[in-house]
C-alpha positions as CSV (number, residue, x, y, z in Angstrom):
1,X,-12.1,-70.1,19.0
2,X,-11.6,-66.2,18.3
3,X,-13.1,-63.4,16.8
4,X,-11.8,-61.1,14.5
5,X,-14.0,-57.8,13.1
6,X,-13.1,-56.3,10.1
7,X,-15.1,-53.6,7.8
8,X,-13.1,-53.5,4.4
9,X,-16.1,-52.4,2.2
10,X,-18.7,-54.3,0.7
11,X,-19.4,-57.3,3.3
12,X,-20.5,-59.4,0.3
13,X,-16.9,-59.4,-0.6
14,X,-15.8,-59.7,2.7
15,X,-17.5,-62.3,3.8
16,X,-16.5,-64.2,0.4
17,X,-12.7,-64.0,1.0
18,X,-12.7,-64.8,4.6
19,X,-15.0,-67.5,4.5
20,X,-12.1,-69.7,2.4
21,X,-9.3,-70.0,4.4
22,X,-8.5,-72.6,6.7
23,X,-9.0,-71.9,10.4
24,X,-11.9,-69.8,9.7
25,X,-15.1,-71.5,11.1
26,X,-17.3,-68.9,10.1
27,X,-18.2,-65.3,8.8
28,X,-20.8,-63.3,9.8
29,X,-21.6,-60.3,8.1
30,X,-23.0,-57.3,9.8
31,X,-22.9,-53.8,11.0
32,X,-20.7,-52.2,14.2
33,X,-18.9,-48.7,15.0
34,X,-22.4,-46.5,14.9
35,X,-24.2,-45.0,17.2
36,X,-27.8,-46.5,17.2
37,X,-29.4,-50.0,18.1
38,X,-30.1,-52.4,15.7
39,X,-29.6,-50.6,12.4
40,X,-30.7,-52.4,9.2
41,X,-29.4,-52.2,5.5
42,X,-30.9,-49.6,3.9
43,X,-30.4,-46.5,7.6
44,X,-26.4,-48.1,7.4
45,X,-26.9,-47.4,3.2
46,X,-27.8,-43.8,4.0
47,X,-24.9,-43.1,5.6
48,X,-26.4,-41.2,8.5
49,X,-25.6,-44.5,11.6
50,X,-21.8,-44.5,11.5
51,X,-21.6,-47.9,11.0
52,X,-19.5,-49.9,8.8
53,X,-20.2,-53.0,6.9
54,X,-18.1,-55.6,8.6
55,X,-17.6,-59.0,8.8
56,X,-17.1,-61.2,12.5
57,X,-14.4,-63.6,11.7
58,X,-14.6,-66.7,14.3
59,X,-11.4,-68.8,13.7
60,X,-9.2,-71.6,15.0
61,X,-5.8,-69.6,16.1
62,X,-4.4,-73.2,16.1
63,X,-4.7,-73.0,12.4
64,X,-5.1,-69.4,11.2
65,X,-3.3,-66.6,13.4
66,X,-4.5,-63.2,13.9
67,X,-1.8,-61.7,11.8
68,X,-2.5,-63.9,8.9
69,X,-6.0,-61.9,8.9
70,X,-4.6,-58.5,9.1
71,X,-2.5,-59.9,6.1
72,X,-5.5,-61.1,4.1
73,X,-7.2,-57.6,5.5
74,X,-4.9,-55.6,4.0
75,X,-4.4,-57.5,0.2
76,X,-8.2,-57.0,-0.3
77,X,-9.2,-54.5,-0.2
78,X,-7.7,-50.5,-0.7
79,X,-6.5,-49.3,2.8
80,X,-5.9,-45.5,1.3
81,X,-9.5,-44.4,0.5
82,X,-11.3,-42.8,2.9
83,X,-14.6,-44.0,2.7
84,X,-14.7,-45.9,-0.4
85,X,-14.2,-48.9,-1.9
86,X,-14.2,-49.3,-5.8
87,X,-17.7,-47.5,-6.9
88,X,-18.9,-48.0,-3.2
89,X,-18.9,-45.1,-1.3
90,X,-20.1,-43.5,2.0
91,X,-19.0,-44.0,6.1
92,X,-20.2,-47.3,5.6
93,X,-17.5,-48.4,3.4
94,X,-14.4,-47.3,5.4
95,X,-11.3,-49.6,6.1
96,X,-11.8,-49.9,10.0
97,X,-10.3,-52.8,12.4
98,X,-12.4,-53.6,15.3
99,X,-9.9,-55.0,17.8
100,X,-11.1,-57.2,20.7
101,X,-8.4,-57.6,22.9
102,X,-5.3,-55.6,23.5
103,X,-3.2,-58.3,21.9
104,X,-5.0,-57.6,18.3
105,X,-4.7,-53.6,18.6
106,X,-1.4,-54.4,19.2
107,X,-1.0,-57.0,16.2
108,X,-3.6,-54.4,14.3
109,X,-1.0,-51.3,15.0
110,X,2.1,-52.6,13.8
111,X,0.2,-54.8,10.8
112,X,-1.0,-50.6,10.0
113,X,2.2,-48.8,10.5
114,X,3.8,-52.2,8.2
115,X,1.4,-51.4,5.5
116,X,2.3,-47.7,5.3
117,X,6.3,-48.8,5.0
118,X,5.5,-51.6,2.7
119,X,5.4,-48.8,-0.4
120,X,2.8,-51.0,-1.9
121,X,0.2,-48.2,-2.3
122,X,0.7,-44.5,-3.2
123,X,-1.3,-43.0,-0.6
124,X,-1.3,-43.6,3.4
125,X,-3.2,-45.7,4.9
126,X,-6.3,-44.8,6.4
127,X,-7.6,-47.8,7.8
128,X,-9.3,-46.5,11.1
129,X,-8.5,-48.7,14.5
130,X,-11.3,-49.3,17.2
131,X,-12.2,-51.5,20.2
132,X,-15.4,-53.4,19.0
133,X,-19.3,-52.3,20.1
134,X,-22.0,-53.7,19.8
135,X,-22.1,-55.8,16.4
136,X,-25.6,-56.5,14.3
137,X,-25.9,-59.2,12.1
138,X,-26.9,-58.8,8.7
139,X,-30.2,-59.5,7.4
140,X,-30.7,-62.5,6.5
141,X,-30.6,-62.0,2.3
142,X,-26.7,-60.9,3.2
143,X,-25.6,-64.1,4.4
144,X,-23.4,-66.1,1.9
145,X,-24.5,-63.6,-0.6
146,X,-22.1,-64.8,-3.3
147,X,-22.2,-68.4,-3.3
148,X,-26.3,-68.2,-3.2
149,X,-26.1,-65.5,-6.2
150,X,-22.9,-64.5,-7.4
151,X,-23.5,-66.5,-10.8
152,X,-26.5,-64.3,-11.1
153,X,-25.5,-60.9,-9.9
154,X,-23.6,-58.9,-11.9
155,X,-21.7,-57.2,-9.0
156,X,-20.6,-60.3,-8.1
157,X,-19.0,-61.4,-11.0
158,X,-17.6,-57.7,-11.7
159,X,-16.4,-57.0,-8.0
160,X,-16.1,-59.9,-6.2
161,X,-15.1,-62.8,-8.6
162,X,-11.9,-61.1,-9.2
163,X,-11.5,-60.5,-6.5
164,X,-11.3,-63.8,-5.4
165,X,-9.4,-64.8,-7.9
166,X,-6.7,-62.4,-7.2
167,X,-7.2,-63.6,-3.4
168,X,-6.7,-67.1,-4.3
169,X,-3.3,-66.8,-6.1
170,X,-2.0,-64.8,-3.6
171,X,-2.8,-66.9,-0.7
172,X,-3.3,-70.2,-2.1
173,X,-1.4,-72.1,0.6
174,X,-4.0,-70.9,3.0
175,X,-7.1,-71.8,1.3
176,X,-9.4,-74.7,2.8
């Protein structure tokens, strides 16, 4: 197994994408790229850590590869806004790949450079590259957030159910 980090906005949606394709054994959501211990929810809210809301990614490269979750990175979410995502906004939201191993900068750095010649967005990509800290779960109440509540959360069927949808045309040969 590997792990992949990614922070792409809100880890609710995230963590709902990722968690469908085959190859991926599990997502974690959390918090990495500040500068304190342990941060929870609502000092990463504030703005004021440095962290981003992420997702850890452990998958099967035997069935998934790397690239295939730079792919799925980079169709998800909106690579050209600097710390935003839709209505979310703050540090916290930032497109940022956390790269474990020299082999995914590398991947990460041409899948980057790719995205800014692919002409699919107006803007240039901003999606930030980093080795990956220290990462901090979640709390709990974050953890599968839309299959527990999505059919009772009204952000969840705004943002992330179409979201999903969009996801799941797109890469429907991919899907467990």
């Amino acid at each position: 197994m590997e792990k992949a980090v990614f922070g792409n906005g809100c880890f609710w949606c995230t963590e709902a994408v990722f968690m469908q394709l085959e190859g991926v054994e599990s997502v974690n959501p959390g918090y990495t790229g500040g500068h304190i211990k342990n941060p929870c929810y609502k000092e990463v809210c504030n703005g004021t850590t440095g962290h981003a809301e992420a997702v850890e990614i452990i998958f099967d490269p035997a069935k998934i590869g790397y690239d295939k979750l730079l792919e799925v990175f980079f169709s998800t979410h909106d690579p050209t806004t600097l710390n935003r995502q839709g209505n979310d906004v703050g540090t916290q939201y930032r497109s940022e790949i956390f790269y474990v191993n020299e082999k995914q900068k590398e991947l990460a750095e041409q899948a980057i450079e790719a995205a800014n010649k692919s002409g699919a967005w107006e803007n240039p990509v901003v999606t930030q590259l980093s080795e990956l800290g220290p990462f901090y779960d979640a709390e709990d109440y974050h953890k599968n957030y839309f299959n527990r509540v999505g059919a009772e959360n009204s952000y969840c069927n705004i943002v992330i159910q179409p979201k999903i949808e969009k996801f799941k045309k797109k890469f429907s040969d991919s899907l467990k």
